[in-house]
Every structure is written in structure tokens, then in C-alpha cells.
C-alpha positions as protocol buffer text, in pm:
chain_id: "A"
residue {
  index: 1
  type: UNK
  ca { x: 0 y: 0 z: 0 }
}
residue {
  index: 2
  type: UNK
  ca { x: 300 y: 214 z: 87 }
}
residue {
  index: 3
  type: UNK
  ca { x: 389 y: 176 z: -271 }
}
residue {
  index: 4
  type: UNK
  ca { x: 65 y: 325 z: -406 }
}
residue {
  index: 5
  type: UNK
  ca { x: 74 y: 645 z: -222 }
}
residue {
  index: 6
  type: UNK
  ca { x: 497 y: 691 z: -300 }
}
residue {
  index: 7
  type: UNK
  ca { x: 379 y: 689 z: -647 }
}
residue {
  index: 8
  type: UNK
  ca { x: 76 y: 887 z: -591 }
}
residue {
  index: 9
  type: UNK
  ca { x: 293 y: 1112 z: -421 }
}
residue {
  index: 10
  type: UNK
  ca { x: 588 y: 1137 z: -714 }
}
residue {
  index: 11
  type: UNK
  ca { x: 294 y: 1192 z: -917 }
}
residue {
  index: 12
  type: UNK
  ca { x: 137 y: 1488 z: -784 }
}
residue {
  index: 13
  type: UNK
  ca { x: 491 y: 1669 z: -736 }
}
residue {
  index: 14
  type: UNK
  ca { x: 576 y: 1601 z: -1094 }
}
residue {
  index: 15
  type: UNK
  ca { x: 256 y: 1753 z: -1226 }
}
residue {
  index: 16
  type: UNK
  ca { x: 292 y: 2058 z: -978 }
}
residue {
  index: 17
  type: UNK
  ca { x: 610 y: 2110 z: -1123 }
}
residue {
  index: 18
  type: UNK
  ca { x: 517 y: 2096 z: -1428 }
}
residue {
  index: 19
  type: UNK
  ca { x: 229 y: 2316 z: -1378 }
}
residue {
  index: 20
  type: UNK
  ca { x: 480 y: 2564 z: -1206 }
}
residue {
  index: 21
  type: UNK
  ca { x: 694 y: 2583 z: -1515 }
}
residue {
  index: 22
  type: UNK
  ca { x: 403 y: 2580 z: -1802 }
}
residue {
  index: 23
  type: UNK
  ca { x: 319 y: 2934 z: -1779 }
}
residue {
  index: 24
  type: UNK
  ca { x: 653 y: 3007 z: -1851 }
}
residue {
  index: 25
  type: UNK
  ca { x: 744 y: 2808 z: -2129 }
}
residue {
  index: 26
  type: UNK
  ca { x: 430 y: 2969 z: -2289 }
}
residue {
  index: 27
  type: UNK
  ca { x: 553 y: 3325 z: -2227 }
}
residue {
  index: 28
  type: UNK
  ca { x: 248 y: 3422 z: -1968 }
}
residue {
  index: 29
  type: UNK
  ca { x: 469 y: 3626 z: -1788 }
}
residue {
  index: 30
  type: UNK
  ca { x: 508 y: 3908 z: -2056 }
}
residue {
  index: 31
  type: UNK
  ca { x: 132 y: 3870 z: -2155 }
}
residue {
  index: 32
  type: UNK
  ca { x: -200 y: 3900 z: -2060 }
}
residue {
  index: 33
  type: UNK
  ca { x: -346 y: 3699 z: -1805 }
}
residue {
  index: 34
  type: UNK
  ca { x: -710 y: 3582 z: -1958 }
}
residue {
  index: 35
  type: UNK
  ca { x: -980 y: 3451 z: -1782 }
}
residue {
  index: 36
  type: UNK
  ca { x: -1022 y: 3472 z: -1437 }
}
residue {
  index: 37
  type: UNK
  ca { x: -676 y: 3559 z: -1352 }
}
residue {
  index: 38
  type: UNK
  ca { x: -693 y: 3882 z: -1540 }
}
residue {
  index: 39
  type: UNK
  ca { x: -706 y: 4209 z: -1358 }
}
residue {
  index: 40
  type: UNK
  ca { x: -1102 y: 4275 z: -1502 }
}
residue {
  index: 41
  type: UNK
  ca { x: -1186 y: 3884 z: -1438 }
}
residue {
  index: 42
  type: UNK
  ca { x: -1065 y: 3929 z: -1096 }
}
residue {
  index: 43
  type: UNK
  ca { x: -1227 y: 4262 z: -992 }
}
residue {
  index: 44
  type: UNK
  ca { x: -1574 y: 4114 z: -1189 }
}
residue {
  index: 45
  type: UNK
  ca { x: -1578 y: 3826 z: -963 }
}
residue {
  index: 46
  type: UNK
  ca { x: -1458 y: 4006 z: -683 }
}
residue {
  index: 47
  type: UNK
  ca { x: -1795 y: 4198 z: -729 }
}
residue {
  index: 48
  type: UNK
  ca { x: -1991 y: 3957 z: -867 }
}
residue {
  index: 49
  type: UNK
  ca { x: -2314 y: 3780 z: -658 }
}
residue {
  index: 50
  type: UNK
  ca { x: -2320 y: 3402 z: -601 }
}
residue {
  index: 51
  type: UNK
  ca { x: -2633 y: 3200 z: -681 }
}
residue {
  index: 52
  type: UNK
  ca { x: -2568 y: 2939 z: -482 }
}
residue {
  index: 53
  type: UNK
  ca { x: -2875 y: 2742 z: -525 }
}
residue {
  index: 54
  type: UNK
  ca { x: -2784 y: 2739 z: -888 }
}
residue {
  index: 55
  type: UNK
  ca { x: -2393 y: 2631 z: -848 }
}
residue {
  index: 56
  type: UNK
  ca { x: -2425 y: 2338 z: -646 }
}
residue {
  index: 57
  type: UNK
  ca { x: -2578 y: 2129 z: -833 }
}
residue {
  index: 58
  type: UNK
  ca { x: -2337 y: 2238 z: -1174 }
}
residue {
  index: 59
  type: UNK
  ca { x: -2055 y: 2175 z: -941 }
}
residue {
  index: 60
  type: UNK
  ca { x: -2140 y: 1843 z: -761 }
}
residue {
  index: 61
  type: UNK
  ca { x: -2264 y: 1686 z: -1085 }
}
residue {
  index: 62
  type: UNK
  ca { x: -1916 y: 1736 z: -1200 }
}
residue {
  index: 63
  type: UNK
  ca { x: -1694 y: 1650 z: -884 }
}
residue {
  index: 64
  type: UNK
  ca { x: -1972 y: 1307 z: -829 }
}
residue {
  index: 65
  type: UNK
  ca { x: -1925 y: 1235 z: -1223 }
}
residue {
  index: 66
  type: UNK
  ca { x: -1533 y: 1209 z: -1148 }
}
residue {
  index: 67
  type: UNK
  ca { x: -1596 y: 997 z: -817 }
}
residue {
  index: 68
  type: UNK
  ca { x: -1765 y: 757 z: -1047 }
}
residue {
  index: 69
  type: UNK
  ca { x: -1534 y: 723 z: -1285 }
}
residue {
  index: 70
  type: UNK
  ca { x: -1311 y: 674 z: -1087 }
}
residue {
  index: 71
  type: UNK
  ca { x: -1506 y: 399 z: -832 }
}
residue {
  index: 72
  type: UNK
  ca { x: -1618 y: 196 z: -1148 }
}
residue {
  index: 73
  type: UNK
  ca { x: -1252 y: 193 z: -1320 }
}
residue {
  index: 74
  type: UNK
  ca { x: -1088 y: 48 z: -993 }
}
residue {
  index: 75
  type: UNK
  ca { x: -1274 y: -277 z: -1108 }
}
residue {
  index: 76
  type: UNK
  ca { x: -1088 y: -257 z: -1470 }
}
residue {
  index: 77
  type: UNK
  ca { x: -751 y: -335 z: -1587 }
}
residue {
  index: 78
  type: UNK
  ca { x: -689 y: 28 z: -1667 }
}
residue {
  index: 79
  type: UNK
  ca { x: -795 y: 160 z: -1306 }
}
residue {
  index: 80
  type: UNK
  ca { x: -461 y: 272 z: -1152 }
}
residue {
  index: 81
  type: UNK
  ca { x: -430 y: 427 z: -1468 }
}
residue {
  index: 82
  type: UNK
  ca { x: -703 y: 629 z: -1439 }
}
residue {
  index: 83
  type: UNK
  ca { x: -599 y: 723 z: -1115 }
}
residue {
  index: 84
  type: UNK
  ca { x: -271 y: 850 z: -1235 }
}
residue {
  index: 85
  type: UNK
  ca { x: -401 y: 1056 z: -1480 }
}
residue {
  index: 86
  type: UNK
  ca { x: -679 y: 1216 z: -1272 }
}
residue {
  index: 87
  type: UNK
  ca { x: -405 y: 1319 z: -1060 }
}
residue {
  index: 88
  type: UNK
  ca { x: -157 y: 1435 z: -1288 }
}
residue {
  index: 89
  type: UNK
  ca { x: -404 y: 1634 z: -1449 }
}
residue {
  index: 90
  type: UNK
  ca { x: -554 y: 1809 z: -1092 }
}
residue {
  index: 91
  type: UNK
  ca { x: -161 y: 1876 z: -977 }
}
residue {
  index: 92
  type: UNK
  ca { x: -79 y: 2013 z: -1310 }
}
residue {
  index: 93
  type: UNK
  ca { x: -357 y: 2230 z: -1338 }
}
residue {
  index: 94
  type: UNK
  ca { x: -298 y: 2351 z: -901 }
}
residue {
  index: 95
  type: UNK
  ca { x: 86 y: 2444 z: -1074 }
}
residue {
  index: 96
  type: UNK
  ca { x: -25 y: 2627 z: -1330 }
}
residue {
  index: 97
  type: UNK
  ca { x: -261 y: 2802 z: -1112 }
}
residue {
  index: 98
  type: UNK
  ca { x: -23 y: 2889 z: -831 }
}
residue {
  index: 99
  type: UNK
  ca { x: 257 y: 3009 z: -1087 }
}
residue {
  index: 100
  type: UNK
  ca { x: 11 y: 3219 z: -1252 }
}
residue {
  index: 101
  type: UNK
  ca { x: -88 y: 3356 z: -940 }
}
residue {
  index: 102
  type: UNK
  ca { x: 234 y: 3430 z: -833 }
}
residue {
  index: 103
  type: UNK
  ca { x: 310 y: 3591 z: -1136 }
}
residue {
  index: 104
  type: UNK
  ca { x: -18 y: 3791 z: -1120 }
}
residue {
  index: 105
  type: UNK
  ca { x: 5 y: 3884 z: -723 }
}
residue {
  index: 106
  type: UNK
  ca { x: 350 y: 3823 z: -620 }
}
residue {
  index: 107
  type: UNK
  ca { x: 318 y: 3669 z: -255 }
}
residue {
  index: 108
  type: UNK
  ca { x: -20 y: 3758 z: -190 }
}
residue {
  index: 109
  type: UNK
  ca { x: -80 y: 3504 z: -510 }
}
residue {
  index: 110
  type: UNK
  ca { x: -2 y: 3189 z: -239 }
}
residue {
  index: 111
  type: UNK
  ca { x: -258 y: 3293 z: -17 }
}
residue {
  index: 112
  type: UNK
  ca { x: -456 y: 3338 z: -276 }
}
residue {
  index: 113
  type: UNK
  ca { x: -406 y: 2959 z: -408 }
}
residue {
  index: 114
  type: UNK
  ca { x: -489 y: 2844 z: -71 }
}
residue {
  index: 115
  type: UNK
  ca { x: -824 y: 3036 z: -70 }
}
residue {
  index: 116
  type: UNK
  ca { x: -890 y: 2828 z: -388 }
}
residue {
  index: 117
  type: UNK
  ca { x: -822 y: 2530 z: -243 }
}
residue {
  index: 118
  type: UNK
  ca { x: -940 y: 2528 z: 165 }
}
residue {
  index: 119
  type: UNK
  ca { x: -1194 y: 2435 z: 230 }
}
residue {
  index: 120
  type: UNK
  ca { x: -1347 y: 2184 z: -38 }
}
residue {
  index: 121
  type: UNK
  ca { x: -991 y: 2049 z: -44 }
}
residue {
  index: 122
  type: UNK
  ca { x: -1004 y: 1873 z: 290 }
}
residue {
  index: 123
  type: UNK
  ca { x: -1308 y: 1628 z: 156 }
}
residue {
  index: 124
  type: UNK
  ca { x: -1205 y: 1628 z: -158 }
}
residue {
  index: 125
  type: UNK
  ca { x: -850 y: 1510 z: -97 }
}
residue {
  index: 126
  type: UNK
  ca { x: -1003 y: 1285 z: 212 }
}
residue {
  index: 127
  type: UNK
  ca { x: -1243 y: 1121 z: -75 }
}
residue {
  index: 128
  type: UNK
  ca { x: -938 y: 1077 z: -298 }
}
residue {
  index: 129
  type: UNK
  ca { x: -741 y: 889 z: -61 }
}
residue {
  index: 130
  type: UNK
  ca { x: -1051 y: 663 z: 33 }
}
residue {
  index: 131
  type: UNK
  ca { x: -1014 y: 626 z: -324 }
}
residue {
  index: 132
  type: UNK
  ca { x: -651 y: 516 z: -368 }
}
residue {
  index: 133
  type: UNK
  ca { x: -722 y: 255 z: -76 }
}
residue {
  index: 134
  type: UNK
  ca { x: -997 y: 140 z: -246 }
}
residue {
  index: 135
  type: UNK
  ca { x: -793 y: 97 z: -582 }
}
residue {
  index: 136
  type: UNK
  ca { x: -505 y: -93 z: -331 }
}
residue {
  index: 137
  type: UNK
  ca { x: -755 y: -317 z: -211 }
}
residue {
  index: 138
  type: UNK
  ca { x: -939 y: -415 z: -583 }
}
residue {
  index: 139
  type: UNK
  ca { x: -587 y: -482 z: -748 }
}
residue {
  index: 140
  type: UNK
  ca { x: -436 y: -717 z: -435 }
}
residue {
  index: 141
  type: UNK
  ca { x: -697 y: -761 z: -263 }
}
residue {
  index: 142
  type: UNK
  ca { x: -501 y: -1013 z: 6 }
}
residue {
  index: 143
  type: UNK
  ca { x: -132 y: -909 z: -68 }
}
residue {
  index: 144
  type: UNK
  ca { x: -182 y: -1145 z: -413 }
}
residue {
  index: 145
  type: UNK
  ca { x: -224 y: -1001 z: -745 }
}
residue {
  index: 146
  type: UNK
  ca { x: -544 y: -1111 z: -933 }
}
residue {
  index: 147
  type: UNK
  ca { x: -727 y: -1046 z: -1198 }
}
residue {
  index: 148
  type: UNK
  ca { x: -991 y: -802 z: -1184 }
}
residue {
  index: 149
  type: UNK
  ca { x: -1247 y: -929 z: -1402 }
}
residue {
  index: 150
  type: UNK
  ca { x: -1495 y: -1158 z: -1257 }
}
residue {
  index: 151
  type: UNK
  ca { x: -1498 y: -974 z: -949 }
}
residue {
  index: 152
  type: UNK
  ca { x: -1841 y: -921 z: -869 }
}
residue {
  index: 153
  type: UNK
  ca { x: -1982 y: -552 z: -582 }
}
residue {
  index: 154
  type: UNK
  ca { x: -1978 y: -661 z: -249 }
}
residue {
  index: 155
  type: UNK
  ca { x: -2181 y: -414 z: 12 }
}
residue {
  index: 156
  type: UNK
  ca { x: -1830 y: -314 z: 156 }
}
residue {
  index: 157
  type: UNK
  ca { x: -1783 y: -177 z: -213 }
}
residue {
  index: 158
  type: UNK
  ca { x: -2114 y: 22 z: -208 }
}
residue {
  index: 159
  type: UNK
  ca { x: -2045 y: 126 z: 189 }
}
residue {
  index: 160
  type: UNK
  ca { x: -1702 y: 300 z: 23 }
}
residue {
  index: 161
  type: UNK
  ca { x: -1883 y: 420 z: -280 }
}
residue {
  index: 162
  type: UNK
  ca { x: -2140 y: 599 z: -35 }
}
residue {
  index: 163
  type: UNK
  ca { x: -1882 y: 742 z: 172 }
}
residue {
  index: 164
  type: UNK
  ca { x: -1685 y: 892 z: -117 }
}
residue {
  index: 165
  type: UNK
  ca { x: -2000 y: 1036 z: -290 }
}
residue {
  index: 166
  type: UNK
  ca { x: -2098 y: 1241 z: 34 }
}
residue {
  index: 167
  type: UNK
  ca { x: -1732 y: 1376 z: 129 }
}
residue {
  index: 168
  type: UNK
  ca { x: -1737 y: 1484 z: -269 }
}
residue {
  index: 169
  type: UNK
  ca { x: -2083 y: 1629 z: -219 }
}
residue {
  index: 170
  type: UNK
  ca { x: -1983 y: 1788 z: 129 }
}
residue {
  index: 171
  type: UNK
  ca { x: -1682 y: 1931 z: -89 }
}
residue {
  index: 172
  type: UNK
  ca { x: -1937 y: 2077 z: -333 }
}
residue {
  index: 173
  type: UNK
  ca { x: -2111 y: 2198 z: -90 }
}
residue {
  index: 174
  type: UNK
  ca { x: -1799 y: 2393 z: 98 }
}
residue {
  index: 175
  type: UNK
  ca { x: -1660 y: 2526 z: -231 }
}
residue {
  index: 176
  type: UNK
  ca { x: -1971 y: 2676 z: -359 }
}
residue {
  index: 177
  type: UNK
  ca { x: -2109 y: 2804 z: 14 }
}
residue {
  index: 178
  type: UNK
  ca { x: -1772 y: 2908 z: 208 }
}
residue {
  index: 179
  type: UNK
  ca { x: -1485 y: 2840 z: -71 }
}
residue {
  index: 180
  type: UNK
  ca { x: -1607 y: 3090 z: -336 }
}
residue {
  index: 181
  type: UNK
  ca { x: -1674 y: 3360 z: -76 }
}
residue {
  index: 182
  type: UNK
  ca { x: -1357 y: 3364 z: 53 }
}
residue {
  index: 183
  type: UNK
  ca { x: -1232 y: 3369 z: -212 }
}
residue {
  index: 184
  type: UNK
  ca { x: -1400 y: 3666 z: -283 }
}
residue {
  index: 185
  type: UNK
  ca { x: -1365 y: 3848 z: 47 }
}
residue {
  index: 186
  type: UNK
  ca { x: -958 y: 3798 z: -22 }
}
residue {
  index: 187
  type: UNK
  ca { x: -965 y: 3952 z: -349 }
}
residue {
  index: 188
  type: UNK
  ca { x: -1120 y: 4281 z: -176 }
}
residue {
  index: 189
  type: UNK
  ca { x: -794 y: 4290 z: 67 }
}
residue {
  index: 190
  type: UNK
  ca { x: -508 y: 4257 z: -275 }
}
């Protein structure tokens, strides 16, 4: 199991990297910054009212979509795959995010990253690494490599499957009520 997460972890630090060097290799730093990162997309949301009635269920339908995917491919040959991507592509996208941050904000841009992140972040990296055990368990699951096909749902499966679905949906929940706001309030203090 110890395995898993080293890998998880080498993962995640190579796609940060990565993330922290893209916006340079693509010049950002002497452009624009579009989107939300630009100095009118950050004072618009900065003023901007959220509907959160109308965001949580755009935002949990997308973060429960990925749980799912990722639950039902732990029972496939191409599951730690899966895994590996999905978590490449969430670390290389939190790199790219803090450099252009940084770039934008100078050290103020960190705190700013962390008001993205806290605090959906905390379930959804808790449901991620119920996850990864999960995946552990489906590939050995006593110390023996085995097939995966033929493997039929046991109610342990569905107990894990529940739990993951509501710390993704109590993630939703956070970033649209709490995370969002802060991020807001935060902007007004730059």
C-alpha cells in the first residue's frame, strides 16, 4: 500500500512542477493573463453575486461524475491508470494556477491559491485517498495479485462508494457556500 501512495505522491509533485513551469514556457509572464486571472476577471468576480442554489448542483454533478469514474474503473484493468491521470491532471492544473498567481500577485498570489483550495480540499482530498485505498484493495486484494475481471460488488464496495460520494458532495457543498466567498472576500484585501 506504501507503494501506491509513493507513487501517488511522485505523481502529484511532478505535475505541480510541471504546472509551475508551463506558464513560462508559454511566455504568460510578458502577456496577458485571460480569464479569471486577469485584472477585469478578478475585480468582476470580486464583485460579482453568487447563486448558490444554482452552483451546487453544476458543481457536484461534475466532482460526483469524477468519483464515479473513478469507483467503477478500480474494477478494470486500466484503473490505476485512471488514477494516475486524474491526478496528474488536478496537480498540473494547481501548478499552473499557483505560478500564474504568483506571477499575477507576487506573494499575496499563495494565499490566494490556498483560498482556492481550503476548504473543499479537505473532503475532496479525504475522498481521494478513500479512493486510492480502495484501488489498493481491488488490485491485491489479500497481498496477491489477481485479476480483476470476474470480481463481482460486495456491500463493503457500495459502503465505500457511499462514503466517497458524500465527502465529494460535502466538498461541493464547501466550495460553492464558504470556498467561493472567501475567495471573494480575499480579493477585496489585494
Amino acid at each position: 500500500m506504501k507503494r501506491l501512495y509513493i507513487i501517488a505522491a511522485a505523481v502529484a509533485a511532478a505535475g505541480i512542477f510541471a504546472g509551475i513551469l508551463m506558464p513560462e514556457l508559454v511566455h504568460m509572464g510578458t502577456g496577458s493573463y485571460a480569464g479569471l486571472v486577469s485584472i477585469y476577471g478578478l475585480k468582476e468576480f470580486e464583485t460579482k453575486k453568487l447563486d448558490v442554489l444554482s452552483l451546487f448542483p453544476f458543481v457536484s454533478a461534475v466532482r460526483l461524475r469524477t468519483v464515479l469514474f473513478l469507483w467503477m474503473s478500480c474494477y478494470t484493468p486500466f484503473g490505476f491508470f485512471a488514477h494516475t491521470a486524474y491526478l496528474l491532471w488536478v496537480s498540473l492544473s494547481a501548478g499552473i494556477l499557483l505560478s500564474v498567481f504568483v506571477l499575477r500577485q507576487g506573494y499575496a498570489g499563495v494565499l490566494l491559491f490556498f483560498c482556492c483550495l481550503f476548504p473543499q480540499w479537505l473532503f475532496y482530498l479525504s475522498a481521494f485517498l478513500r479512493e486510492l485505498r480502495f484501488l489498493e484493495k481491488k488490485v491485491r486484494p489479500e497481498g496477491n495479485a489477481a485479476p480483476l475481471f470476474g470480481r463481482s460488488m460486495r456491500r463493503d464496495d457500495l459502503k465505500e462508494l457511499i462514503c466517497m460520494l458524500l465527502m465529494t458532495a460535502a466538498g461541493a457543498a464547501a466550495e460553492v457556500c464558504a470556498g467561493l466567498k472567501v475567495f471573494q472576500i480575499f480579493l477585496q484585501y489585494l
